[in-house]
N, C-alpha and C positions, 0 to 999 in steps of 0.2 A: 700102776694102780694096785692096791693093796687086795688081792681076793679074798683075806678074811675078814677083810674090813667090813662093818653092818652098815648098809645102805637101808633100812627099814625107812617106809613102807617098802622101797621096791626088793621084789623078790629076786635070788640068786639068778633064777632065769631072768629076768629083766637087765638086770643089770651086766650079766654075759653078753648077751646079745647088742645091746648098747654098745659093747668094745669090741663088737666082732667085723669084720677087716667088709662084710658085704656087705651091702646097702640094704638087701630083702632081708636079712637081719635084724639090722636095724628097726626096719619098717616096723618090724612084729613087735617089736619090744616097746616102738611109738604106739601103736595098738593099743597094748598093755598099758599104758601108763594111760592112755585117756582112759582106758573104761574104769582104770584107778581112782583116775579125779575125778570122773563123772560120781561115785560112788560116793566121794568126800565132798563134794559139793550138793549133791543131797542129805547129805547127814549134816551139810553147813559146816562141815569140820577144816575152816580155816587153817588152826596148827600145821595139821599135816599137810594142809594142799602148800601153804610160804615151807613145809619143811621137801617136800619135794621137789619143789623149784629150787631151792635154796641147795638140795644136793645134786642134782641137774647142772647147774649154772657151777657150782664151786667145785666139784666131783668128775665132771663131764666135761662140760663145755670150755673151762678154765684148764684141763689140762693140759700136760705135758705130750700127753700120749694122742697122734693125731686121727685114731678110731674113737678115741675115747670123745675129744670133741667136739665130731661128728653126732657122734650117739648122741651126748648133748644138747645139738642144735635141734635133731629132729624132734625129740625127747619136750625140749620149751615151747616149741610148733604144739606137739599132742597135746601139752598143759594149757596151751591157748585158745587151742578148737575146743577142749573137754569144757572150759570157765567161761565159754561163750560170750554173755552179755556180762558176767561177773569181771572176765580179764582187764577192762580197767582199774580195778582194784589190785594187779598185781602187774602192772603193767612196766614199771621201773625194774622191779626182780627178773622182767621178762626180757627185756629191752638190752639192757646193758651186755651181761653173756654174749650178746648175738651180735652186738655192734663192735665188741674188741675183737671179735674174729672175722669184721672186716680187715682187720690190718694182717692177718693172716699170712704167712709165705706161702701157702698152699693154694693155688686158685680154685683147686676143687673145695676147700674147705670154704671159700669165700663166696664161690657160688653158691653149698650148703648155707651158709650163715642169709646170706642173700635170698633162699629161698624159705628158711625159716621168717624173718620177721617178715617177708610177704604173707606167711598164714596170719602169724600175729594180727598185723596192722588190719591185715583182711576182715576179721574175727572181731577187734576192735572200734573200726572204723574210727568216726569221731570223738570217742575218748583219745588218741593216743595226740591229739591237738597238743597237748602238756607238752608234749615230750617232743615236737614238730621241731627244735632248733637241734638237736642230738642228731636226729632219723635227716635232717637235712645235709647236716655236715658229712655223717656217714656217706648219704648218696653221693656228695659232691666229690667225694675220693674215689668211689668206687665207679665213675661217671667216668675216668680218667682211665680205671681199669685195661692195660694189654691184653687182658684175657678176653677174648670175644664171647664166650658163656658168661663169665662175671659180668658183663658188659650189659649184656641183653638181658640178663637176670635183674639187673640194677635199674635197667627201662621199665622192665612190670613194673617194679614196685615204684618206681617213680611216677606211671601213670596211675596207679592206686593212689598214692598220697596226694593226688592232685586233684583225684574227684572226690577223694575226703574234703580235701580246702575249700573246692567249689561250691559243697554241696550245705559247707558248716558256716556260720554266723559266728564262730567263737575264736576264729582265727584270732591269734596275739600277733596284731603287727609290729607292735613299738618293741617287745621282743627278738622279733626276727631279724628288723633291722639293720644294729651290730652286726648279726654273720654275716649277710648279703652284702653287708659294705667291705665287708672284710675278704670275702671270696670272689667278689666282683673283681678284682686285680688280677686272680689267675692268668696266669699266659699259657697254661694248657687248652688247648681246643675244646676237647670235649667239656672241660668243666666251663670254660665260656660259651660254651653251645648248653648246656645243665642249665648255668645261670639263667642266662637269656629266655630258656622257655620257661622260668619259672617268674621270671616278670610277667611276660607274656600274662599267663597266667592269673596269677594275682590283678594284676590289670583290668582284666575280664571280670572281675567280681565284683561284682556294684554295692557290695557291703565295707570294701575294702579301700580305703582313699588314700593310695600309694604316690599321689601328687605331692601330699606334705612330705613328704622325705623325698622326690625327688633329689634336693640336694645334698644328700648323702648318697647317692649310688650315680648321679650323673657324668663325676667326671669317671666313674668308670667305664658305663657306657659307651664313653668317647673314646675311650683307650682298647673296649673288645671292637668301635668300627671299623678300624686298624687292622683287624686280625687278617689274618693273610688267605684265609677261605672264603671263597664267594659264600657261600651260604651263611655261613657264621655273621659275615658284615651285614647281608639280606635280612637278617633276622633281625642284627642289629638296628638297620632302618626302619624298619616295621616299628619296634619297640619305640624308636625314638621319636618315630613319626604320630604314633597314640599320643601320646605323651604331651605330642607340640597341640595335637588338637584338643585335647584335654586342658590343657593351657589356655585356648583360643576362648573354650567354652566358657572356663571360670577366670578370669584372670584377677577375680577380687582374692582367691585364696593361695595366691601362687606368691612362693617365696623368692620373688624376682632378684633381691638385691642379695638372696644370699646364693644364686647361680652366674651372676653377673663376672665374676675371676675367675669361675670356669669356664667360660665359653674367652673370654680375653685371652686366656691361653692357646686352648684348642682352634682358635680363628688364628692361630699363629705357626698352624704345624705344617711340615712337608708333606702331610698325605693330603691331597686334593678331595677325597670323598669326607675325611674327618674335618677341613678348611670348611668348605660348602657346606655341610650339615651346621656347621658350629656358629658359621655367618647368619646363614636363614634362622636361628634361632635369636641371635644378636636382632635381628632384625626386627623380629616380634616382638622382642623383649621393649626393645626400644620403643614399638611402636603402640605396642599395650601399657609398660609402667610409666612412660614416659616419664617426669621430671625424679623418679626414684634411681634410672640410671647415670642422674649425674656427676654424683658421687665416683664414678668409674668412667668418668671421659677419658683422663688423660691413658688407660689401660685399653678400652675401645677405641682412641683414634692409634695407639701404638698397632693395635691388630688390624686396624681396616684402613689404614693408610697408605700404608704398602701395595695392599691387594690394588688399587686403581691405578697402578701403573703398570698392569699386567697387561699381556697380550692375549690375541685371539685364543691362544691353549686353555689360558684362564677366565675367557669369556662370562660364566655364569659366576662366577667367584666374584667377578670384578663390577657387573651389576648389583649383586647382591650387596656388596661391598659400599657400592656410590651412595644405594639408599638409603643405608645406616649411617653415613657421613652427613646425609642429607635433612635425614630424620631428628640424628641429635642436634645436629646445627640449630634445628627449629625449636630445642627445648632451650635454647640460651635466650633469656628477656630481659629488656631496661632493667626489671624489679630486681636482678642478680647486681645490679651496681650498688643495689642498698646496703649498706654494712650493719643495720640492725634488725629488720628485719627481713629476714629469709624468708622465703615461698614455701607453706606449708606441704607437708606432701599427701597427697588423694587418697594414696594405699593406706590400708589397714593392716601397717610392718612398720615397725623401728628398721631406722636408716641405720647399718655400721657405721661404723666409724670408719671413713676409708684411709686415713691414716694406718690404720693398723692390721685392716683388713685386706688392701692392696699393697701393704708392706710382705704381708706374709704369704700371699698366694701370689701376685704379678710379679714382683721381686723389679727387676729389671726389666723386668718384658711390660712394666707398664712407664718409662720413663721414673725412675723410683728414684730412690733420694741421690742414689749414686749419678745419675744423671743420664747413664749410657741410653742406649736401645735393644739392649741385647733381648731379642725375645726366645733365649735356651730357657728351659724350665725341664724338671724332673719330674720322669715317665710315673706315674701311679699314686701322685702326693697330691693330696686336695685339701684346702683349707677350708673351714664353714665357719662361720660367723653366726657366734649363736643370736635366734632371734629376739626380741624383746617385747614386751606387751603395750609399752609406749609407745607414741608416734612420735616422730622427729622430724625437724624441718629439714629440706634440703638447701645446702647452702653448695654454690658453686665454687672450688678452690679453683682459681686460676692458675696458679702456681704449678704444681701436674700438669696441665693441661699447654703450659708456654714450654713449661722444659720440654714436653714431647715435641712442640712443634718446631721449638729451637734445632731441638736433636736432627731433626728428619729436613728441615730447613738448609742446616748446617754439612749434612753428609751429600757430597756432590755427585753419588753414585745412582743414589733415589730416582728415580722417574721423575717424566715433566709432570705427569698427572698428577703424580703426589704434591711436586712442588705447587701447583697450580691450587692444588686443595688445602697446604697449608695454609696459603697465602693468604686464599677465600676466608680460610677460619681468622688466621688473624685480622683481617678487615673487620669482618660480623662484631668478635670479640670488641675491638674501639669501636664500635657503633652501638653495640649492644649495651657494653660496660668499660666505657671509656675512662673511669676516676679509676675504679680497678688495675686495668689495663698498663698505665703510664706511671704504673709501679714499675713495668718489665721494660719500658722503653727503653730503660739505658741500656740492658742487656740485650735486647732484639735488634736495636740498630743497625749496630756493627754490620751483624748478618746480611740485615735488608737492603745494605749496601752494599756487599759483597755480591750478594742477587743479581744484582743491577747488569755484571758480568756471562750473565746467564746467556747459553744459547737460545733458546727457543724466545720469541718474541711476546709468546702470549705471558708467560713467566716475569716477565718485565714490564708486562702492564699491570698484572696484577702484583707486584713488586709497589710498581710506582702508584696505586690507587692506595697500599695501606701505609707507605708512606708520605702517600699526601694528608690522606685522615689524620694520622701523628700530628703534619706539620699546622694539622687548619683547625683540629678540636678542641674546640672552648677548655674543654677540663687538660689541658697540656699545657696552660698558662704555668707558671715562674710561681706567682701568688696564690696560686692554686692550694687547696691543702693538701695535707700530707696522706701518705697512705692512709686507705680505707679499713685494712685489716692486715694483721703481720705485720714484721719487723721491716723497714724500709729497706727494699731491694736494691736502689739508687746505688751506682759504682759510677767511679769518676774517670772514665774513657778519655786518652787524651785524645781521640778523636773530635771528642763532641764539646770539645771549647772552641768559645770562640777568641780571635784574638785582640790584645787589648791595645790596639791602634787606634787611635783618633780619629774622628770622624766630623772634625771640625774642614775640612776642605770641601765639604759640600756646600754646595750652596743654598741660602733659604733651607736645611735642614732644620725643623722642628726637636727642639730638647725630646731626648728618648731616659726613659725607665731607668735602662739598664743596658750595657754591651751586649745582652744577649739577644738584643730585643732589633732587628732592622728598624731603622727611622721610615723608611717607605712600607713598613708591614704593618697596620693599625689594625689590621683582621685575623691575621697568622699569631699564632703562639709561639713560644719563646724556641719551641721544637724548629719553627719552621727556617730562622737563619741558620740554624746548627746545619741544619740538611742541607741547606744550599752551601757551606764553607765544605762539608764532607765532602760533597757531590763535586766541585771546584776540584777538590785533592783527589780524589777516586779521579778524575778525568787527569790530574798532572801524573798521577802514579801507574796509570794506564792508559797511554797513549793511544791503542789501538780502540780501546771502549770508546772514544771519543771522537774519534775518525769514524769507526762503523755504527757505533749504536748512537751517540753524543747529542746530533741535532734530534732524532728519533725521541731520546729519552725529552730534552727540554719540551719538545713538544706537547709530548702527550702532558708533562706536569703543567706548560701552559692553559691546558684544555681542563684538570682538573682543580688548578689552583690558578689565583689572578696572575695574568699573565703580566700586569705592570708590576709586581710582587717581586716576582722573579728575575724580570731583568735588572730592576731597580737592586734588590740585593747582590746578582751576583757584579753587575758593574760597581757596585761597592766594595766588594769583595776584591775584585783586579784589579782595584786602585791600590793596592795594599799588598798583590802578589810580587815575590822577590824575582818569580825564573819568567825573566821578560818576556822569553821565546815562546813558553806558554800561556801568557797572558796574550801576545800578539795569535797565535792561532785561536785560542776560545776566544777573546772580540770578531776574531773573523768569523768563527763558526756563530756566532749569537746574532753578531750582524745581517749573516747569509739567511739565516732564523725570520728576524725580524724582519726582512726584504722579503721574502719569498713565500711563507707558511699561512696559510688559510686560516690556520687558529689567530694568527696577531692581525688578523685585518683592523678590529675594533680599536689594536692600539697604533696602529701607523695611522688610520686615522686622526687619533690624539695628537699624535706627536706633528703632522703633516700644518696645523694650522698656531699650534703654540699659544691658545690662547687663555687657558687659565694656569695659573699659578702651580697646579701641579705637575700640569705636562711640562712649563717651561725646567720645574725642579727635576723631573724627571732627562729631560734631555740635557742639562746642567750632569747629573750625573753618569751619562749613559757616553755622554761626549768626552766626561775625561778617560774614562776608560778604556774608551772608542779610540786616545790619541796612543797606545800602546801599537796600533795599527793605519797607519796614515791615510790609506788610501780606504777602509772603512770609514774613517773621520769623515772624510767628502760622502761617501755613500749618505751617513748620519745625514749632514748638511742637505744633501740633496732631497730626503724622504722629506727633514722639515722646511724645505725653502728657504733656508739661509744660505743663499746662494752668495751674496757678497762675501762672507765668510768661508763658503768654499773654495772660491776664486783666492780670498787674500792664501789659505793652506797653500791652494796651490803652487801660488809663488814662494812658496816656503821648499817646496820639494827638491828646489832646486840646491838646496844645502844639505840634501839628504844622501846617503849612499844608494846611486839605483842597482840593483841588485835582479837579476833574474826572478825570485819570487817578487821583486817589490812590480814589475814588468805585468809580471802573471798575476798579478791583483789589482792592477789599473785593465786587462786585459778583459781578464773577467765582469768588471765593475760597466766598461764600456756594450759589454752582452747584457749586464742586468738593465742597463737603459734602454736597451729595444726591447725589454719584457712589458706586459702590461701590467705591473705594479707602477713603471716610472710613465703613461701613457699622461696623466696630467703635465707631466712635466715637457713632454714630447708637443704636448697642446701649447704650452708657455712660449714656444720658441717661435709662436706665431707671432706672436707679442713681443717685436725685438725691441719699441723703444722704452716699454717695461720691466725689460729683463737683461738688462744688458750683462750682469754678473752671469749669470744661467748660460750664455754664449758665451763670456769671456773663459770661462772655467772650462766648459767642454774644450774650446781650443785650447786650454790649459794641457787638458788629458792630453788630448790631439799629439799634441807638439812634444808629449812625454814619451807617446808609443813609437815604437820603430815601424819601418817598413812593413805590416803585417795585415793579417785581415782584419782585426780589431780597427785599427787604424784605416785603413779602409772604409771600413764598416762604419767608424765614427765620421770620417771626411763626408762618405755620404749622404750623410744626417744633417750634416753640417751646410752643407752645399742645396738643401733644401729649403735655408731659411731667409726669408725674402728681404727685399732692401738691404743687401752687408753694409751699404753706405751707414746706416742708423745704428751699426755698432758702434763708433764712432761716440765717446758720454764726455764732456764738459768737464776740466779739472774741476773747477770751481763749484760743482754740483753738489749742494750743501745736504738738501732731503728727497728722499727718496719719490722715483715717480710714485704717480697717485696710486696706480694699482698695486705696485711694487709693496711687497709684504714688509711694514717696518719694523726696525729693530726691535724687539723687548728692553721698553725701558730696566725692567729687572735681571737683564741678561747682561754681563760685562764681557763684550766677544774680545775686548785687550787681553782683560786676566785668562779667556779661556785660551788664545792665541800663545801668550806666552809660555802657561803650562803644556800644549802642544809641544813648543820646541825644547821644553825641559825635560820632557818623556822620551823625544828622539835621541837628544843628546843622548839620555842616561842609556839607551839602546843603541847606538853607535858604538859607546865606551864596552858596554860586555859583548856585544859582535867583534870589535878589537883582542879583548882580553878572552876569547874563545879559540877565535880562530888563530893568533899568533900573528904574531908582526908581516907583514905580507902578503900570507892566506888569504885573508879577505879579497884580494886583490881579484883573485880565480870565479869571485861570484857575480865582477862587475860585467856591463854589459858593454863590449865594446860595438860601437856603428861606425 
């Protein structure tokens, strides 16, 4: 500094002392300068009081020389005490000086700097509100401060400027804003512990309604719950926790849809305390905006889908988790299948557009256009959608909302729970909005087939509940119209054709539609034969699904869809299959079905007396199918009482190859006759001169089975039935005795007899051309 430089007003001795290396030097020369301005402030002589700040701040505080700075600081402190109530008036000349020597290399100097604008501020109290976004950011660097004196120096004044806020009505919030969004990212501790109690704060002041910007400081929030100090995240909860209840209180003014992709994110993180917090809030949101969150399903069920296949670790995550599965479920209604008008929304907030708005903030982690599931998203980046003064209807895109459940469907890592929850959803969705919906069938299919292979059993039901909805709802018709909204989804799966074989070999078949359409299906949609041809090749392509799950699954479809439906199609179906050997086990397995299962009581009943035109078409169909497997053929026969004709089969067996499994299925068939399914038939045999096929057949078996228990078992049976002499029937016996069940005129048992042996043949021929010239020989049964 220059000493012969004119610093007027201040005198030589003032200004010495200003640069002198002691602080009680200093002191004196701050003395001096107030009783200076005090003097100029009553004569009102403004010039010189802006001229001796002005060489204070630019002379002093500004310098090079770090006494001379000093002297400065204390020097705008004395100008601020001396102008008292006047200091807002110079409050910017005062301010600035004092805040660039926070950035100071010197901590003594910054703790000077720091203990000057505490007089300032002190002196000024609520004028220096102006100046609130400057004196903030200053604190928030110096909150950071190494220096334990700068540190604590930086706390007075922090708690000074906080009962200035409290105490003032003029706070600029829409100003302050900006920085707290800005400094809210910090990963320093102390300045996220600065932050947080300056919400806090603000919070507490019932003049101040920090709710509307919520969405601008929230997803930082969530990023300081994280921090790695207990007390830091404590504090963090507290804040968060005001906030939820503040929510609670007013939820007409709360900007729901535009926090909706932050919390979808943060309901996606590895830390357990930031998961839980971000759920419970999902959960409110849900449960207060309701139909405003559904613009963000497919992003909400990407975050909480996961979570319900968690374990006891994540126990409260994963309740919390259900209920908001549960909660949104409950916002999907009939009225969302309407394609013009959409359900207005309650709230008093324009809907984003979630196109654009889950484009940019969920990215991936909402199911996004790319398709994945990836929920990575980047630490400290928040999007907000600004709001608009319009209301806008909510309309539900399905679309989002299938690819996430396809996604999470598709990944065979997922949990049962999840899968179990997918499942749930897509049911709801065809019940809720079914025209919508059968936009996505052709691409869900596949999947829900693939399901089917599932381990856990409950996954397989609810599997097969939304594929029976597919196969049974009115709007899954063929003539149906076309998509409701968007471009037609429809892809041509060579799974889901059907194939273009004739179906002229039925008999009494009624003219159909179209091939897509079963002739026995007059209730099922055009969905429902595709699914029975699928289901057909899912069991010939996995063998073992059909052995363990097979009967299980037809069941339970009999139970949800007509059970004459299904057999009637898939026996159409193996009248048409090429790989014989699979056609012979599914007739066994469908037959064992329809013998044994408590769901087909109503239709063995049917088929048991043949007496209208559909049951006969129905057993016309069931029986050519049935002749892939011979000895179910008889079974057939036996359930409807066409005993003559099971008797004439079985004279047919004897042109047959007996084969150890053919053994093992007359074996079996003679056990399903001491069941109480066949007990009417067990009753018949009382009745030998009415039944004489019914005994000639059993001894048909009889005399097929080897030495065994079966054979046994049937001898026994046999040797019960009274009068043998009365087996004994009349070549010449033209019509049936009186009780004796008569033929169906409508029924040709020649044509079915001969198709019989044209299906054995054709099964002879590829057991030949399998096994090799010979081979076959290894399977017969020698006695």
């Amino acid at each position: 500094m220059n000493p012969e430089k004119d610093f007027a007003p201040l005198t030589p001795n003032i200004v010495r002392a200003l640069n002198d290396k002691l602080y009680e030097k200093r002191k004196v020369a701050a003395l001096e300068i107030e009783k200076l301005v005090r003097e100029f402030v009553a004569q009102n002589n403004t010039v010189q009081i802006k001229h001796v700040i002005q060489t204070l701040s630019q002379e002093f505080a500004l310098s090079q020389h770090p006494h001379s700075r000093k002297g400065g600081l204390i020097g705008l402190a004395a100008c601020s005490i001396a102008l008292g109530k006047d200091s807002g008036l110079y409050l910017k000349e005062l301010i600035e000086p004092v805040l660039t020597c926070f950035n100071d290399a010197d901590s003594r100097l910054r703790y000077y700097a720091c203990e000057a604008l505490y007089n300032i501020v002190k002196v000024a109290r609520g004028a220096v509100l102006p100046h609130f976004n400057v004196l903030f950011d200053g604190l928030s660097k110096l909150a950071a401060d190494p220096d334990p004196n700068v540190k604590s120096g930086s706390e007075l004044l922090d708690r000074l400027l906080k009962d200035i806020v409290t105490e003032s009505n003029k706070f600029d919030l829409v100003g302050f804003i900006p920085l707290l969004r800005e400094r809210i990212y910090s990963n320093n501790q102390y300045a996220r512990q600065f932050i947080i109690s300056w919400i806090l704060v603000l919070e507490s002041v019932p003049d101040i309604n920090l709710l509307d910007y919520l969405p601008e400081i929230l997803d930082g929030l969530f990023q300081i719950l994280g921090d790695n100090g207990k007390e830091i995240r404590k504090m963090c909860e507290v804040v968060l926790g005001e906030f939820l209840k503040e929510i609670k209180k007013n939820p007409s003014s709360v900007k729901f849809a535009e926090m909706a992709n932050i919390l979808v994110i943060h309901c996606q993180t590895t830390d357990d305390l930031i998961q839980l917090t971000a759920m419970c809030w999902m959960r409110e949101f849900i449960q207060l905006a309701g139909r405003v969150m559904l613009p963000y399903s497919s992003g909400i069920l990407t975050a909480v889908l996961p979570c319900l296949a968690y374990d006891d670790r994540k126990k409260s995550i994963k309740e919390v988790a259900n209920v908001c599965n549960q909660s949104l479920m409950k916002l999907v209604t009939p009225e969302d299948d309407e394609p013009d008008e959409p359900k207005p929304v309650v709230q008093k907030q324009a809907e984003p557009n979630p196109d654009n708005s889950l484009a940019k903030q969920e990215g991936t982690a909402s199911g996004g256009p790319d398709g994945s599931c990836d929920s990575s998203f980047s630490s400290g980046i928040s999007v907000f959608t600004p709001a608009s003064a319009e209301r806008a209807p909510v309309t539900l895109h399905l679309d989002g909302i299938v690819q996430v459940l396809n996604c999470h469907l598709s990944d065979m890592a997922i949990g049962m729970m999840t899968r179990i929850a997918v499942l749930k959803w897509l049911y709801h969705l065809y019940i809720k909005t079914p025209r919508k919906m059968f936009r996505h069938t052709d691409s869900l299919f596949p999947i829900l087939l693939q399901t089917l292979s599932d381990e856990s059993d409950e996954v397989i039901l609810k599997d097969l509940e939304v594929l029976a909805e597919i196969a049974s709802s009115p709007a899954g018709q063929t003539d149906d119209p076309g998509p409701l909204d968007g471009p037609d989804l429809r892809v041509n799966h060579s799974e889901l054709q059907v194939p273009p074989s004739s179906r002229a070999g039925l008999l009494n078949t009624p003219g159909t539609k179209g091939l897509e359409c079963s002739p026995s299906t007059p209730t099922m949609n055009s969905y429902f034969y595709k699914f029975m041809i699928n289901l057909l090749k899912r069991f010939s392509s996995e063998r073992k699904l059909l052995e363990v799950r097979g009967a299980f699954i037809i069941r339970q479809l009999c139970l949800l869809l007509n059970a004459e439906n299904i057999f009637h199609s898939m026996a159409d179906i193996l009248l048409r299959e090429e790989d014989l050997k699979f056609a012979s086990t599914m007739v066994h397995t469908l037959n064992t079905i329809l013998l044994t299962s408590t769901e087909l009581f109503q239709l063995r009943n049917q088929l048991k007396d043949l007496k209208t035109p559909e049951s006969q078409n129905l057993f016309c169909c069931l029986y050519r199918s049935w002749c892939h497997n011979p000895v179910t053929t008889v079974s057939l026969c036996f359930l409807t009482q066409n005993y003559r004709h099971a008797y004439d089969l079985i004279q047919k067996f004897g042109d047959l190859e007996v084969t150890v499994d053919f053994l093992t299925e007359v074996d079996k068939l003679v056990q399903l006759i001491e069941c109480p399914i066949f007990t009417y038939l067990r009753l018949q045999l009382l009745d030998v001169k009415n039944n004489p096929y019914l005994i000639k057949a059993l001894y048909g078996l009889l005399m097929l089975l080897p030495q065994s228990s079966a054979f046994q078992l049937l001898s026994h049976r046999l040797q019960c039935v009274p009068n043998p002499e009365l087996l004994q029937t009349e070549d010449g016996l033209k019509a049936a005795p009186k009780s004796q069940k008569a033929d169906s005129p409508s029924i040709d048992y020649a044509e079915l007899l001969q198709h019989f042996e044209r299906v054995q043949k054709k099964h002879l021929e590829v057991r030949h051309q399998r096994s090799g010239r010979g081979d076959h020989l290894d399977r017969r049964v020698v006695l």
